[in-house]
C-alpha positions as CSV (number, residue, x, y, z in Angstrom):
1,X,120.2,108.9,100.2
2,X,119.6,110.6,103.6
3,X,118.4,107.7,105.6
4,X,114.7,109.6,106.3
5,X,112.0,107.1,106.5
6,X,109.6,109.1,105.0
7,X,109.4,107.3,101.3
8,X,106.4,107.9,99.5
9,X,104.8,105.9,96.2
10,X,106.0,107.6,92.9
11,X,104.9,105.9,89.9
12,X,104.3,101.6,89.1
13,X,104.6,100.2,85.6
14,X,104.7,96.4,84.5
15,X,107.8,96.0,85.8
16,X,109.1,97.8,89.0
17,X,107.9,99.9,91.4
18,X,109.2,103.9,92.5
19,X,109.6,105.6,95.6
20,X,110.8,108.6,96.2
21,X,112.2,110.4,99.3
22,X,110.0,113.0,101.0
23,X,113.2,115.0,102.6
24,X,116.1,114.6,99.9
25,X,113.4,114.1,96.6
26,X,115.9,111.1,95.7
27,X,113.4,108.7,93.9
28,X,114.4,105.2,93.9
29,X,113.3,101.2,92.7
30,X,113.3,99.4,96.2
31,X,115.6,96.3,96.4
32,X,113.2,93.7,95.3
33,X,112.9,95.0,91.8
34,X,117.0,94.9,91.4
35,X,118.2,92.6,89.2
36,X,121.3,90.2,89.6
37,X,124.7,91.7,89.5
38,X,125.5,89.1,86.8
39,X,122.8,90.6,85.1
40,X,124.2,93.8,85.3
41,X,127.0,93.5,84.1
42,X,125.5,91.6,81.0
43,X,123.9,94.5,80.5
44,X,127.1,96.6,80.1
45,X,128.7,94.3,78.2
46,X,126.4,95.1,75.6
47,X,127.9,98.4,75.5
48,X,130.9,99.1,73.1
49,X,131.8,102.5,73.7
50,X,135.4,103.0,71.5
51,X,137.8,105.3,71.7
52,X,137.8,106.1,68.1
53,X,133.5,106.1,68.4
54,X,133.3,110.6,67.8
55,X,129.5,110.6,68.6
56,X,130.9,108.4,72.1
57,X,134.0,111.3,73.0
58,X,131.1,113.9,72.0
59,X,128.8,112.6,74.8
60,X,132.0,112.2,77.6
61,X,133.2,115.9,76.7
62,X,129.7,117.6,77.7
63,X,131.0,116.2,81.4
64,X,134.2,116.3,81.0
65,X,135.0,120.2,79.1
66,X,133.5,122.2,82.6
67,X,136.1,120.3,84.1
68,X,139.1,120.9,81.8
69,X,138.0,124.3,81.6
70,X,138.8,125.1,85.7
71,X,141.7,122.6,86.5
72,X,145.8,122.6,85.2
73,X,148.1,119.8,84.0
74,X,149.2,119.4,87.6
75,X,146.0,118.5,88.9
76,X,145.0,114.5,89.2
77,X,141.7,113.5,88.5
78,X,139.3,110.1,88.8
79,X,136.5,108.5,86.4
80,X,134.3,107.0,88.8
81,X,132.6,104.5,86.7
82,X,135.0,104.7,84.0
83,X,133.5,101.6,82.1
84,X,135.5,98.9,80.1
85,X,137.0,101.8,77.3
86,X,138.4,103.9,79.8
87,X,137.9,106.7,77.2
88,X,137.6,109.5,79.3
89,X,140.5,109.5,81.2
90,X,141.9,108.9,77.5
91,X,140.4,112.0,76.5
92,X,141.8,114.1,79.4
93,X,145.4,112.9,79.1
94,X,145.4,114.3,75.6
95,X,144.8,117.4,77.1
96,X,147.6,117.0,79.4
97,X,145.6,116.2,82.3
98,X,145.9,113.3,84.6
99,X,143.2,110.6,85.4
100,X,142.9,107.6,87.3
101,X,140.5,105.0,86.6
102,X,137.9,103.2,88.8
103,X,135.5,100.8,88.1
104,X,133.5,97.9,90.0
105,X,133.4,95.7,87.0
106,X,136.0,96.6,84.7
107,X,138.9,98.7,86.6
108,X,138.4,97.4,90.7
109,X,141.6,98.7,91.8
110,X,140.6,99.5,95.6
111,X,144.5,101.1,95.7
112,X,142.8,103.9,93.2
113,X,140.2,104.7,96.2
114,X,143.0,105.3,98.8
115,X,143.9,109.4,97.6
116,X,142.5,111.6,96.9
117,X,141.6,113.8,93.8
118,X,141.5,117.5,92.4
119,X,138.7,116.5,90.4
120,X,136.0,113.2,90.2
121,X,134.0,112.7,87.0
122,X,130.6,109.8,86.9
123,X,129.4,109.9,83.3
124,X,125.8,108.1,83.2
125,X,126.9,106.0,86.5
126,X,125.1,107.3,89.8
127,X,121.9,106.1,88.1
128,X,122.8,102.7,88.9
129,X,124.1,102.6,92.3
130,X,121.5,102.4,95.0
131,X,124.1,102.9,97.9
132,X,123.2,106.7,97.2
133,X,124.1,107.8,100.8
134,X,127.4,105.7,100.5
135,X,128.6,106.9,97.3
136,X,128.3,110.6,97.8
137,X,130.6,110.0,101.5
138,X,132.9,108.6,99.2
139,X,132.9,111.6,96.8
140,X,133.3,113.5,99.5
141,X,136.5,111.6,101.0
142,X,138.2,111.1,97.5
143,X,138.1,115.2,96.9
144,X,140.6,117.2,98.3
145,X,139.7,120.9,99.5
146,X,138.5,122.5,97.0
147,X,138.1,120.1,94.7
148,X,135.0,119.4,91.9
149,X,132.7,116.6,91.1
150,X,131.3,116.5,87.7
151,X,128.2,114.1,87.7
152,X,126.1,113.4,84.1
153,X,122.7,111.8,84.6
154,X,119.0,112.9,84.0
155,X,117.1,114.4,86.1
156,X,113.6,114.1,87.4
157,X,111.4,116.8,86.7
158,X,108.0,115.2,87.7
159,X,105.6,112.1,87.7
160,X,103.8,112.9,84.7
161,X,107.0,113.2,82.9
162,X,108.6,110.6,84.8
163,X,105.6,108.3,83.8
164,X,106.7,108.6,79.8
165,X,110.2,108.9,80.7
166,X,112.4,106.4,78.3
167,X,115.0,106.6,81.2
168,X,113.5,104.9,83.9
169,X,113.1,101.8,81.5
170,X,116.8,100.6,81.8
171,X,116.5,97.8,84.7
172,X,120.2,98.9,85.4
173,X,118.7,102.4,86.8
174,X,117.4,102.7,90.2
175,X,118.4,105.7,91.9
176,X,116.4,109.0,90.0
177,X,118.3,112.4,90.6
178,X,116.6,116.1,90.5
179,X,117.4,119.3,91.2
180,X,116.2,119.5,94.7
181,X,118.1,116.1,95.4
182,X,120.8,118.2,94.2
183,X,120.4,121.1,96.1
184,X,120.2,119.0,99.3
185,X,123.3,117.0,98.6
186,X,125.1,120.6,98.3
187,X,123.7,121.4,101.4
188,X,124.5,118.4,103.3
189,X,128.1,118.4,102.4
190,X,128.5,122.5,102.2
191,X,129.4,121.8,98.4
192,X,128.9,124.9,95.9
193,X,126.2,123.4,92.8
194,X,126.0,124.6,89.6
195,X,123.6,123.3,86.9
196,X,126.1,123.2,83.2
197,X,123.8,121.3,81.5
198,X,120.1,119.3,81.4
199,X,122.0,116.0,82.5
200,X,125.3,117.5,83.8
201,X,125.7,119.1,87.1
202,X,128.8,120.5,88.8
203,X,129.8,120.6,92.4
204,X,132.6,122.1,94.6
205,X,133.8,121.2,97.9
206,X,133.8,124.4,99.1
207,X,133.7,127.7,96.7
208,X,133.6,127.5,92.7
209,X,135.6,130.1,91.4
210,X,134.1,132.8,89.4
């Protein structure tokens, strides 16, 4: 995430090791325990996430609802990571409310990463990128002032939890989010940060409104 080389052992189980971050708290699986990006995206092809699936549009509104709550119908919004269903952006235009869709295995439209937005939802995606440092630059570029960033994703709390944590087991999850990661990302890009939910987190480019 912040380039510092100050990485530190975290935890080791039968499969990969984890490292985290001494100055940003990011805790990641190095490279050599990555599997293949054909293997990847086997592994989200096992998804079937519907649009008709309630339980599915449940899950996506716990992200999604903070941000309907704070934008209008003339704003234009992006699922980053929008996965082969595309039901988000689904789910916002039947609120009247724009969204593009973007992602690397099932929507790679580069064109959709040339504006910018009003608002950027990741449901359960920054998990698996370990371009952390990368990713958030982009956030940063795609949002115009003022604009929010919705993120889902657990969050760390410590080793011995981390240690029993179902989470970690997914060999598509690498990159291990807290609240002090969090905080520093804020910090580093003067975003506002509020905490909505346990796995939902809201940022703004500049000041949330009250």
């Amino acid at each position: 995430m912040c380039e510092h080389p100050d990485l530190t052992f975290y935890h080791q189980d039968r499969k990969r090791e984890y490292w985290q971050c001494q100055h940003c708290q990011l805790v990641q699986v190095p490279p050599q325990f990555h599997i293949t990006t054909e293997q990847e995206k086997a592994e989200y092809d096992k998804h079937d996430n519907q649009d008709d699936d309630s339980g599915y549009r449940h899950f996506l509104s716990r992200c999604l609802n903070p941000i309907l709550e704070r934008v209008d119908s003339s704003q234009l919004g992006l699922d980053f990571g929008c996965g082969e269903g595309r039901v988000l952006s689904k789910m916002a235009q039947e609120a009247g409310v724009s969204v593009n869709n973007y992602d690397l295995y099932y929507a790679d439209d580069q064109s959709v990463l040339a504006q910018q937005y009003d608002f950027i939802t990741a449901t359960e995606v920054i998990e698996h990128i370990y371009d952390a440092k990368g990713t958030f630059e982009l956030f940063d570029r795609l949002l115009t002032a003022n604009g929010q960033l919705a993120l889902m994703t657990k969050r760390v709390i410590d080793k011995e939890a981390f240690s029993r944590w179902h989470y970690k087991n997914d060999p598509t999850h690498i990159c291990f989010y807290s609240v002090a990661t969090f905080e520093w990302l804020a910090d580093s890009f003067n975003w506002e940060f509020k905490c909505i939910e346990k796995d939902v987190v809201l940022f703004l480019k500049y000041n949330l409104p009250e």
